[in-house]
N, C-alpha and C positions, 0 to 999 in steps of 0.2 A: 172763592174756593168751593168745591164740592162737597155736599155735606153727607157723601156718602164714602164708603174707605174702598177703595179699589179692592180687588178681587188678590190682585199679584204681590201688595202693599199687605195687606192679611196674612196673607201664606207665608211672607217672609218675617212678617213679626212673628206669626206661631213656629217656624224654624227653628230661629234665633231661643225661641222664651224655650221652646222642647229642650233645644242642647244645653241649654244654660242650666236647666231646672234637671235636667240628666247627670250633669258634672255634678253638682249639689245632693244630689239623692241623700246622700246618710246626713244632710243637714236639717232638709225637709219636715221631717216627721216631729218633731216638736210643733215647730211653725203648723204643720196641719193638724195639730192635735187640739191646739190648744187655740188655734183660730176656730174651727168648728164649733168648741167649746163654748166660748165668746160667742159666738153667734148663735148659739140655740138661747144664750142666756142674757144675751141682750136687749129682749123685750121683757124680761124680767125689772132689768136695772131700768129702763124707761117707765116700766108702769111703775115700781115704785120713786121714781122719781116727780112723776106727773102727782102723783097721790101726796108726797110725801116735803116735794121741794126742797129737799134737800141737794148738798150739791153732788154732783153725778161721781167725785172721787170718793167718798164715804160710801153713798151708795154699793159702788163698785166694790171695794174693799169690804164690804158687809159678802155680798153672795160673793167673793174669791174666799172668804173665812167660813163660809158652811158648804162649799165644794169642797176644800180643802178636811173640812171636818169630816167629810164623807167617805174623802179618799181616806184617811189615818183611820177609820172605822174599818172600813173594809180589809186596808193592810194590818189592823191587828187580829182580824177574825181570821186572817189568811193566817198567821202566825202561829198564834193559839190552837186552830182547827187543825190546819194540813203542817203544822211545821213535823209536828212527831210522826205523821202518818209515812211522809215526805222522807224523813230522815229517814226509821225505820225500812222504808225501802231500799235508801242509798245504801244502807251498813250489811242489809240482806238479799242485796239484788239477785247474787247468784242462786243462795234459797229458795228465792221467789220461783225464777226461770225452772229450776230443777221441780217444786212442786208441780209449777204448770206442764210440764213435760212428761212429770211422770204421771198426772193423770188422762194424759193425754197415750202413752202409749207401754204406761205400767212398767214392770221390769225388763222390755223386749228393748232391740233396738231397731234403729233407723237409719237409713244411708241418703247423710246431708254434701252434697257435692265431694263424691264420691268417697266418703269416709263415713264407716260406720259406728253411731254415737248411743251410749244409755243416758239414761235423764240427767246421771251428775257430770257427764260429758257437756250435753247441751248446755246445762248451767254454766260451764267451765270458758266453753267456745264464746257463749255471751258476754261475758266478762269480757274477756281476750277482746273480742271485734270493737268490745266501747273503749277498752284502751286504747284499741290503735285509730280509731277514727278519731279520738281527744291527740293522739298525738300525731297524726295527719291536719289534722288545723293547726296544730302549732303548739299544743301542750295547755297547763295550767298557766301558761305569763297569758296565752290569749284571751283565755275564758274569762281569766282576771282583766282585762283589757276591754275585752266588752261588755263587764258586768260594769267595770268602773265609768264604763262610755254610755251607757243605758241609765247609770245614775246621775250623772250630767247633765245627760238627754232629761229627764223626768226634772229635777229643777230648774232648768233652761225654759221646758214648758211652762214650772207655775210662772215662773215673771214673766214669762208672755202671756201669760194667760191675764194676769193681772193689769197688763200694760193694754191687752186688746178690751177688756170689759170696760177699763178706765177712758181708753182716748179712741173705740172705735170709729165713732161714726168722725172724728177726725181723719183717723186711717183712709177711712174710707174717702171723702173728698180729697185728700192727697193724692190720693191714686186716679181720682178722678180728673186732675191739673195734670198730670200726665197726657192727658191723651187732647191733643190738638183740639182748637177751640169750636171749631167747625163741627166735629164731629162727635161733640159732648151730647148734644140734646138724641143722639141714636143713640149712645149709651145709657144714656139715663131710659131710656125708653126700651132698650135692653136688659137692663139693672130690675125696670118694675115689674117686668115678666118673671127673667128669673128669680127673683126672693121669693114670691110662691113657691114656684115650684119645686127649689131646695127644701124649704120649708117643708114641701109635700114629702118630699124622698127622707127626709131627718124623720120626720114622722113615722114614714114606712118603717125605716131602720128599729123605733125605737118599738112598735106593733111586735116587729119579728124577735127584739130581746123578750118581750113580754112572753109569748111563745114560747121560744125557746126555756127560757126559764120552769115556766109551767109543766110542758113537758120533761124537761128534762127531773125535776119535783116527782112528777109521777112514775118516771123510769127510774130512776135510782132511788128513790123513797120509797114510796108503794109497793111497787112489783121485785125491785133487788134489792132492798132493806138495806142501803150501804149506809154506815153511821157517816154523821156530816151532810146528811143528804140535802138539806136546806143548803147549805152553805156552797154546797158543789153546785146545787142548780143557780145561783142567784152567780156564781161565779162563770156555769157556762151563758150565761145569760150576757154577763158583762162582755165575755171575749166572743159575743156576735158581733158585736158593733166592731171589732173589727176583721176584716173579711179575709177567709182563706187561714192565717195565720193562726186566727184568737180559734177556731172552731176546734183547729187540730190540736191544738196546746190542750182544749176542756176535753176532749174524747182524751189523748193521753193522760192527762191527771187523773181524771176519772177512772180512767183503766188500768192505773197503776195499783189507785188505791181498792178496784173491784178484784183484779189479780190477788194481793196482797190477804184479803177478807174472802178471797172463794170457798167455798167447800167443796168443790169438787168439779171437775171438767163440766158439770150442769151450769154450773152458776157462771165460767168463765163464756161457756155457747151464749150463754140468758144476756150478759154484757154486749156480746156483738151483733146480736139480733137488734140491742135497743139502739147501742151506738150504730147501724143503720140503717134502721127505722129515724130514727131520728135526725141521721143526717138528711135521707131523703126525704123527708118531710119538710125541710128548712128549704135544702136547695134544690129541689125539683119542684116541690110543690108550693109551701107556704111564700117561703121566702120569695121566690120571680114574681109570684103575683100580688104580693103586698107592696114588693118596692118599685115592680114597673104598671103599678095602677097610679103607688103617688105619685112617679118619677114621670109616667106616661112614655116610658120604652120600653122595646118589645124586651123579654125575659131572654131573649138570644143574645139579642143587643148589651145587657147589665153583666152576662156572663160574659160575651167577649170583652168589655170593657174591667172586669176584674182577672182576666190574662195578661190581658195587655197591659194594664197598667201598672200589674207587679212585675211583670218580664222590665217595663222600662226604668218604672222608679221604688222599685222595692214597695214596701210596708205603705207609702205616703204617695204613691202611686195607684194603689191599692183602693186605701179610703177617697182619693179625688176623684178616681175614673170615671163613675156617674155622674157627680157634682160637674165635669168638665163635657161630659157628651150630652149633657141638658142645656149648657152654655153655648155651646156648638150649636147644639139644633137652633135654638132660639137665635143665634149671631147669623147663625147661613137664613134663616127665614127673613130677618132683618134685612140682608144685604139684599134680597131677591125678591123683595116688596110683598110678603106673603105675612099673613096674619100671624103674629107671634102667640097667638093664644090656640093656634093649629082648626081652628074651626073653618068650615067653608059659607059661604056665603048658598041660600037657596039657589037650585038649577046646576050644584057641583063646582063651582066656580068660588074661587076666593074672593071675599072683601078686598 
């Protein structure tokens, strides 16, 4: 047999794995969350193993009990910090909207699709449009539905998470007995390429939290004095790591709670200057070039792979799209007898 995989034989496995991994989508995202996870932390539990000889389930169960400890840390600082700020908003939304409106166009009015509104109008309309969009999804059984399905989802991760730190590198050879005997040693030679180079892009990822966090410290600390402001940036920081979704969720938070503490239509402008300055710092500038120097694709390439991959597979779409167009590249270089590590050989010409 050939030990190399046909061209037609590829394409039809990648079909097949798309549709399959398409129908599953709202299954995914544990499985991707909590695999990643394991794999950043899995040179952790090897080097203290190698140090320590101990056996690899103890090991494992040590670092899933100080992740563990980290997340419960952070969910009570959540709690504590933003619970009241949070509430306080829910009980006063309308309040809210009517301040910001009314210093936005004082006691005059305004004409919103074709109906002319003063500030406790606009307040009023806001209310109105969130109830009926709550009850265009389907009401409170839903919201309760997906809060209860989000809390599934998050302990469905830890024991995955704990089962991948524990029996990885078993996983991993399992996965490997899948794939036809012939054509193991081009995986494996596949396999050593890519772990770099995820490696590299996890690292970008974790560069641009660091970023983001810091800036964000000095935009809401420093310059808009919002109380909590530690806590808000170490939290827009967390929801980088994941793309598109987590960025919008910290500018909303964030802007609930700067609305909420304004003084006046200054400090609401001062908010959305930072929140985009700061977005465009992440995703126009910082961000493309951190994570396609580790990743080594072009910053067009990482943005259409974070479209495309939430149009296909939601939230777990999202976080693969690079991880899977770095496996790509390296698999097409592979099939095409071209240097997996993309160097050319002197005179232009590949090794």
């Amino acid at each position: 047999m050939s030990d190399k995989i046909s061209s037609t034989t590829l394409i039809l496995v990648l079909i097949v794995v798309a549709a399959f991994l398409h129908a599953i989508q709202w299954v995914l995202l544990p499985f991707v969350v909590s695999g990643l996870l394991a794999y950043l932390c899995t040179p952790a539990v090897d080097w203290l193993r190698q140090r320590t000889r101990l056996p690899r389930s103890l090991l494992a169960a040590a670092v899933f009990l100080a992740l563990l400890t980290i997340a419960a840390l952070i969910a009570r600082l959540s709690v504590s910090s933003l619970g009241p700020e949070l509430m306080a908003v829910a009980t006063d939304f309308q309040d809210t909207v009517e301040g910001v409106a009314r210093g936005l166009i004082g006691q005059e009015t305004i004409v919103l699709f074709g109906r002319a509104m003063n500030a406790t109008e606009l307040g009023q309309a806001a209310v109105a449009a969130i109830s009926a969009s709550i009850e265009h999804i389907g009401g409170i059984p839903v919201i309760g539905a997906v809060a209860l399905g989000g809390v599934f989802g998050g302990f469905l991760a830890l024991v995955l998470l704990f089962y991948f730190l524990q029996s990885g590198p078993q996983i991993l050879r399992g996965l490997l007995w899948l794939i036809p005997p012939p054509q193991r040693p081009m995986v494996r030679r596949i396999w050593r390429c890519f772990d770099p180079a995820l490696r590299r892009y996890l690292v970008g990822i974790i560069i641009v939290v660091a970023y983001a966090t810091a800036a964000a410290y000095v935009g809401l600390g420093l310059v808009l004095g919002l109380p909590h402001a530690i806590f808000l940036a170490l939290l827009t920081g967390f929801l980088e790591m994941i793309p598109m979704v987590g960025p919008a969720a910290a500018v909303a938070l964030a802007g609930l709670i700067a609305v909420r503490h304004a003084a006046g239509i200054g400090s609401i402008i001062a908010y959305a200057i930072y929140a985009t300055v700061l977005r465009l710092s992440i995703d126009q500038l910082f961000g493309p070039l951190a994570l396609g120097a580790a990743a080594r694709l072009h910053p067009v390439l990482i943005i259409f792979c974070f479209l495309s991959g939430g149009l296909l597979f939601g939230i777990a779409g999202v976080i693969l799209a690079v991880p899977v167009a770095l496996l790509a590249k390296i698999t097409l270089a592979a099939l095409y007898d071209e240097p997996l590590d993309g160097k050319a050989a002197p005179g232009g010409k590949h090794r």
